[in-house]
N, C-alpha and C positions, 0 to 999 in steps of 0.2 A: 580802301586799303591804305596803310600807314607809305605804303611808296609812294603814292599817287600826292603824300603832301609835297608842296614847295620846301623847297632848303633854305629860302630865304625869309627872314623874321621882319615881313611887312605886309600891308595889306591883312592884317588878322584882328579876330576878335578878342576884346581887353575887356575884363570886367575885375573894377576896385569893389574887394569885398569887405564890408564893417569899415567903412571908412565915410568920412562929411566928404570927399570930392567931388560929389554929386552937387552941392551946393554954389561951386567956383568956375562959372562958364569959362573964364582965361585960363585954369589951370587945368580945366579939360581939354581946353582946343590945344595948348602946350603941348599936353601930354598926346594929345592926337597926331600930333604933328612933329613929335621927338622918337615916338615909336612906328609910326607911318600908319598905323591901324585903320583896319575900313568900320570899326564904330568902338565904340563905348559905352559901359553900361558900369554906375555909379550908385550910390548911394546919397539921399540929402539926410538922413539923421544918423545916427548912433543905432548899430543891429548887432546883434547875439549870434555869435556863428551860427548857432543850430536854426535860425531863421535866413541865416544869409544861405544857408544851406538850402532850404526851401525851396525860396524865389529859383536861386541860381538854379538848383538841381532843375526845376521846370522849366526855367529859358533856355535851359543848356537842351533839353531835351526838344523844344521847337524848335532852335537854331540847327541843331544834327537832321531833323526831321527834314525841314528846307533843303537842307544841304545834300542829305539823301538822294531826293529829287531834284539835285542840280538847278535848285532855285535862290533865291536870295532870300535872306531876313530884312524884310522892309519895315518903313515905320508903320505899318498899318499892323503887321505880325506882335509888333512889339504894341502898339495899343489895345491889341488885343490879349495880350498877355496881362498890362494893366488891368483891364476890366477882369478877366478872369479870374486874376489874384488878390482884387481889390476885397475881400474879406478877409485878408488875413494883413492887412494894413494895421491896424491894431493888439496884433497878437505878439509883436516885438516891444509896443510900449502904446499906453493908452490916449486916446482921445487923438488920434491921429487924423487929418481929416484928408491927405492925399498920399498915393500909394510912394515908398520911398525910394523907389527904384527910378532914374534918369537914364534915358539913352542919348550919346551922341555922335549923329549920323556921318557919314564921309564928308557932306556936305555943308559942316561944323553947325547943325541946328540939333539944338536940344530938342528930344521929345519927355513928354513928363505927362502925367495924368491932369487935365483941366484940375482949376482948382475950384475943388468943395467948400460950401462955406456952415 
């Protein structure tokens, strides 16, 4: 229920759509720490709204799902959303060889897909 949210604008989930901020570990933990957020989820290249629409639309729907069940979105959820979504890594721009999606956790560690070679 929309009552049941907090009135206060901390502790929440942020995600920069179509944007490199995924790329700048300082200006995410900044940003983590200027908004008080319990994570972040970023971008490391250049995306096409209608794919950031993709990704997000699917995170957004494990994130509610967690939430649902009064569980947390941990990084194991979110590594698994990488694996998941790891085919359509290439469908914003070619020859991509790791998913472009970064998360970073309360506990300022980035999670990112290992890197492919």
């Amino acid at each position: 229920k929309l009552s049941d949210f907090p009135t206060k604008n901390h502790n929440k989930i942020i995600i920069f759509s179509a944007c490199l901020i995924g790329n700048n570990e300082k200006l995410l933990i900044s940003m983590q720490n200027l908004f008080n957020s319990k994570m972040i989820f970023a971008y490391k290249q250049i995306m096409y709204d209608s794919y950031c629409f993709i990704h997000e639309s699917i995170l957004l729907s494990l994130i509610e799902e967690k939430c649902r069940k009064k569980q947390d979105f941990v990084e194991s959820d979110f590594n698994n959303f990488l694996s998941n979504t790891e085919f359509m890594k290439n469908m914003n721009r070619r020859n991509v060889k790791n998913h472009p999606m970064v998360m970073l956790n309360n506990n300022n560690k980035i999670i990112q897909q290992k890197v492919c070679k």
